[in-house]
C-alpha positions, 0 to 999 in steps of 0.5 A, spaced: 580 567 374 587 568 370 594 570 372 596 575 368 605 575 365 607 582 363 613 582 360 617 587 359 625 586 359 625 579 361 623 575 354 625 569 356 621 562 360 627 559 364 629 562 370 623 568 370 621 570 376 614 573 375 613 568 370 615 562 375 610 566 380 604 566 374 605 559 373 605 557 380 598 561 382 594 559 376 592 559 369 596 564 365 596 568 360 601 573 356 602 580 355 607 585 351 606 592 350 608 596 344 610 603 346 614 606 340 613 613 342 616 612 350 622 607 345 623 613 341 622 618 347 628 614 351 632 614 345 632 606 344 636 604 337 632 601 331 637 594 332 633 594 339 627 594 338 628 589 332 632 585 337 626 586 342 621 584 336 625 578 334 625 575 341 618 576 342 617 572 336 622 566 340 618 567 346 612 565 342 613 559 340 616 557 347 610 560 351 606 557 346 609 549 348 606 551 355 600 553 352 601 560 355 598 565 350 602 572 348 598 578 347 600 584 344 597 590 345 598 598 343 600 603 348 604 608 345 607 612 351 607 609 358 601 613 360 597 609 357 598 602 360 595 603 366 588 603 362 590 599 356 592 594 362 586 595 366 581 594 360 584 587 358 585 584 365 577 586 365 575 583 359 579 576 360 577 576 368 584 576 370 585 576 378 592 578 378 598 581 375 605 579 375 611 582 372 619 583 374 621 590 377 624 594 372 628 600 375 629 607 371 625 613 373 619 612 367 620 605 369 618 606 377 612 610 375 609 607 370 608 601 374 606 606 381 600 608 375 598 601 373 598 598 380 593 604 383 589 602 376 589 595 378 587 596 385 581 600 383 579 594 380 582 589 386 586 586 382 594 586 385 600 587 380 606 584 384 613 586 382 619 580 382 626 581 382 629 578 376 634 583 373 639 583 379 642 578 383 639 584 390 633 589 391 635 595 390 636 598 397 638 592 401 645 592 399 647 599 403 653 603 407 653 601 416 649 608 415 643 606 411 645 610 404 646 607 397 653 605 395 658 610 391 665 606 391 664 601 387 670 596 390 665 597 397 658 595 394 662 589 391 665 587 398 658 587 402 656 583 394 660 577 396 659 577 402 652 577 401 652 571 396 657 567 401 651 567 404 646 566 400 647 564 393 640 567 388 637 560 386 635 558 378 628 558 376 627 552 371 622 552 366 615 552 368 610 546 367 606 546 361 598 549 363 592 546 361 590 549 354 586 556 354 580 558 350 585 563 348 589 565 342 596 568 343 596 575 339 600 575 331 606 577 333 609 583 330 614 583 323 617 592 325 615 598 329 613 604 326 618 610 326 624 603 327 626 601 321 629 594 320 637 594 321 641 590 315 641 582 315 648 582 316 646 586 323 641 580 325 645 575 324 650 577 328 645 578 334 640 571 332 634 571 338 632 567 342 634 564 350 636 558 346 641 562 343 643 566 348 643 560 352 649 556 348 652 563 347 653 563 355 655 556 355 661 557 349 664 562 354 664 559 360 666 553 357 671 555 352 674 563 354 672 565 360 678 563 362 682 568 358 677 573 359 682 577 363 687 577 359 683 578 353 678 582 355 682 589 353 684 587 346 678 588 341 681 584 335 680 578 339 673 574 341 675 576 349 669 579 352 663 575 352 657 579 347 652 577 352 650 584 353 645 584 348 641 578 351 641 580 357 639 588 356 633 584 353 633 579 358 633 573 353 639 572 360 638 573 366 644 575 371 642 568 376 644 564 370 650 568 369 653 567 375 652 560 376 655 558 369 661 562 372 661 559 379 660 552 376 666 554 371 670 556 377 668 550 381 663 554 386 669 559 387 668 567 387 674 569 389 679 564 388 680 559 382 680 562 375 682 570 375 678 570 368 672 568 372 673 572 377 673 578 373 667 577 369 663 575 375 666 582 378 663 585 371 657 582 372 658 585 379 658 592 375 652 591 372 649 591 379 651 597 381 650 602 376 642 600 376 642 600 384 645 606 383 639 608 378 634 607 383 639 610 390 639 618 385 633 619 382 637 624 377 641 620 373 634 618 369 634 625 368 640 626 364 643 630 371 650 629 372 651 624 379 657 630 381 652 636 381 658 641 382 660 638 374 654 641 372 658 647 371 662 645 366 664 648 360 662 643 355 663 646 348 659 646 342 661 644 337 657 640 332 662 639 327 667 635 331 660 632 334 659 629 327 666 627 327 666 623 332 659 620 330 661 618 323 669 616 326 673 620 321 676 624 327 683 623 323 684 617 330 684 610 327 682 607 334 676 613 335 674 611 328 675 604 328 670 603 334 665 607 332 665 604 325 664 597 329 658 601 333 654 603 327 656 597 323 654 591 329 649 596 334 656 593 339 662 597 340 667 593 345 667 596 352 675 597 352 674 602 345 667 605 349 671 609 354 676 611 349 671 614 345 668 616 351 673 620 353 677 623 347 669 626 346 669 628 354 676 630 354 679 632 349 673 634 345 670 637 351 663 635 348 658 634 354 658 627 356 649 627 355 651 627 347 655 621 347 650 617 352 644 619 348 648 617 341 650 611 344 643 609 346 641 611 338 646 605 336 647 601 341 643 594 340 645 592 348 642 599 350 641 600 358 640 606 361 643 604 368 650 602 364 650 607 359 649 612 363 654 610 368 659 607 363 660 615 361 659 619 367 665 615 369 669 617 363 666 624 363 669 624 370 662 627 372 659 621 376 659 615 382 666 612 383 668 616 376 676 616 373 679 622 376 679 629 372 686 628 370 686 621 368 685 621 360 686 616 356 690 618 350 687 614 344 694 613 340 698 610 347 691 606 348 691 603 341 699 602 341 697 597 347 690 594 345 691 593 338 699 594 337 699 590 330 693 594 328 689 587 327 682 592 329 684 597 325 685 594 319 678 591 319 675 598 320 679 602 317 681 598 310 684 604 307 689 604 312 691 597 311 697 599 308 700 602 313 706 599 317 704 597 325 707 604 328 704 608 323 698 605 322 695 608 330 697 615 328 697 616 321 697 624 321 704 623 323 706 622 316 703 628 314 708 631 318 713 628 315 712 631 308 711 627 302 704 624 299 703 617 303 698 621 307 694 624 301 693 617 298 690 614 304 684 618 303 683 619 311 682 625 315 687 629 318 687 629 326 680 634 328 685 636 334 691 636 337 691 630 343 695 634 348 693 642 348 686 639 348 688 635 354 691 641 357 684 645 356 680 639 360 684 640 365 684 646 366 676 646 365 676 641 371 680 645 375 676 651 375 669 648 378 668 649 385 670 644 390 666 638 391 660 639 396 659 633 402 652 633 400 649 629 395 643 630 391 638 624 391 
């Protein structure tokens, strides 16, 4: 009898809890599911799925030094999987099935459906934590509840891992060769067109990669990261979050690769390190959060007294906003890196994010589910958080009345226009002052704006600020309940 490997969001050997696990209890064989139909219906971006397909094709080769075989199988939507699952592990006698916990609505029914279907054939599909440092709903307020205030949730984080420090999982021992050939792995998905080579080069898979990626950081810039991290014209942050989305890396190995960088400190020692561990602490609670309020799956805002918002429509400054020529240098300077990499600097994420949610007053599921089209490090639990925070519309959000004005933020981050030149050459020629409001110079007369073939600001910065205000002001106060 076989153990059966699912994989999912987890494409890596070193450090896989349920591979670990597999490995432990017997022979193992591989699995991966395509679902291009569920891909498309969650918004998944086409660098995504070649990322995912990329690393599958890294995983086979890894798995196949351990004499696992990976199989590929079809199930276009996810209701499907528990009959294309049942079948095979029938037809290859597989006496169980291991897979890591994955956390979204779709997610957690999919896995209740395949586990009913396995029982029917006395098979058990056992979950394993592998995407987070805590199972959510262990890490709860004195009153049982889940966490909305994020510097509460890390507070009872630290103490916890004071404790308790999540331990690695090495590379599993090599099994006896099986009778079974690993599937061809796939070259593209239908309906997912392959991204430019310049974008793979930028995103190369494999844990490999992404390992010597972590290392690099915590050897050489995790100690400015603090400091850094806010300007986008410098390698301040440190791009893992694409590895990690596909699980090429797992948060353990994060963690200790800054905690040995930091001489086992958590909260003393280097600030940079300090402050991507409490970055790694974020990305905790946004998915805690996902399973705690069922609704955030669902394109529902977590302040439901927000869902009475105003939001405009207005496709023509939608399209704008997409295509970065809203005539605001650091808004089209970053999406321009978003469409050109699938990745956006996450200071330029909450700019963007509120001047569409702001000052736009264009509702925050647009640029979520813009983002996820785009976005090669894709996560619903961080996307959706990242903009319900701008949109001041979810768990421990920026007040209504906090808005970002682009201009003075490009002036801070990018105040020699480094980050704008390179997304945006036609404004090369400007000077450091004009170059993060070049429609100034439209008002001052002349033809410098006219031979800089650039947009006119699409609205004005502070009566659209004044119009949010306003729109935030006139919803009902917030009630004491909070919906699941």
């Amino acid at each position: 009898m076989h153990q059966l490997m699912w994989f999912r969001s987890d494409l890596r050997v070193q450090d896989n809890s349920a591979l670990t696990a597999a490995m432990s209890a017997g022979p193992t064989l591989a699995l991966f599911l395509l679902s291009p139909g569920q891909w498309r219906a969650h918004d998944d971006a086409p660098c995504k799925v070649d990322f995912w397909l990329r690393n599958l094709r890294e995983l086979a080769a890894t798995l196949a030094t351990l004499n696992v075989p990976l199989l590929i199988r079809q199930a276009d939507d996810w209701s499907a999987a528990p009959q294309v699952i049942g079948e095979l592990c029938q037809k290859l006698r597989i006496s169980a099935v291991h897979a890591n916990q994955e956390y979204g609505v779709h997610e957690q029914r999919r896995d209740q459906a395949v586990a009913q279907r396995l029982q029917q054939q006395d098979i058990v599909l056992h979950d394993h934590l592998d995407q987070l440092l805590f199972n959510p709903g262990t890490v709860l307020t004195q009153s049982g509840g889940y966490f909305q205030v994020y510097s509460q949730f890390r507070k009872v984080c630290y103490q916890r891992l004071h404790s308790a420090l999540p331990p690695q999982f090495g590379t599993p021992a090599a099994q006896a060769p099986l009778a079974i050939e690993g599937d061809a792995m796939p070259a593209e998905v239908s309906g997912f067109p392959a991204p430019s080579a310049a974008m793979r080069q930028l995103w190369p898979a494999g844990e490999m990669e992404a390992r010597q990626r972590l290392h690099s950081f915590a050897e050489e810039r995790i100690d400015y990261y603090q400091q850094h991290r806010d300007i986008p014209a410098l390698p301040g942050t440190s791009q893992l979050s694409a590895y990690l989305a596909a699980g090429v890396l797992s948060p353990r190995q994060c963690l200790h690769a800054a905690l040995q960088a930091n001489r086992g400190e958590f909260e003393s020692g280097s600030s940079g390190i300090v402050t991507w561990i409490n970055e790694l602490l974020w990305r905790e609670f946004y998915k805690h959060i996902l399973v705690g309020y069922p609704r955030l799956s669902k394109h529902r805002a977590f302040r439901p007294e927000t869902e009475a918002l105003a939001w405009r429509q207005a496709p023509a400054e939608l399209l704008a906003w997409q295509q970065g020529r809203t005539g605001v240098p650091i808004i089209d300077a970053a999406m321009r890196q978003l469409l050109t990499t699938g990745w956006m600097h996450n200071r330029l994420r909450m700019i963007v994010a509120m001047f569409l949610t702001k000052n736009l007053l264009i509702d925050w599921r647009e640029g979520e589910r813009f983002f996820m089209r785009q976005l090669i490090d894709g996560d619903l639990a961080a996307n959706n958080g990242g903009w319900q925070w701008s949109a001041s519309t979810g768990t421990d959000a920026a007040p209504y009345f906090r808005i970002f004005n682009p201009v003075s933020q490009s002036q801070r981050f990018d105040p020699d226009g480094r980050f704008i030149r390179h997304w945006l050459p036609e404004l090369a020629s400007l000077s450091n002052k004009d170059i993060h409001n070049p429609g100034a110079c439209a008002n001052k007369g002349g033809d410098l704006f006219d031979r800089l073939d650039y947009p006119q600001p699409i609205i004005d910065l502070s009566s659209s600020r004044a119009r949010a205000l306003e729109a935030f002001k006139s919803l009902p106060k917030r009630g004491t309940q909070v919906l699941p």
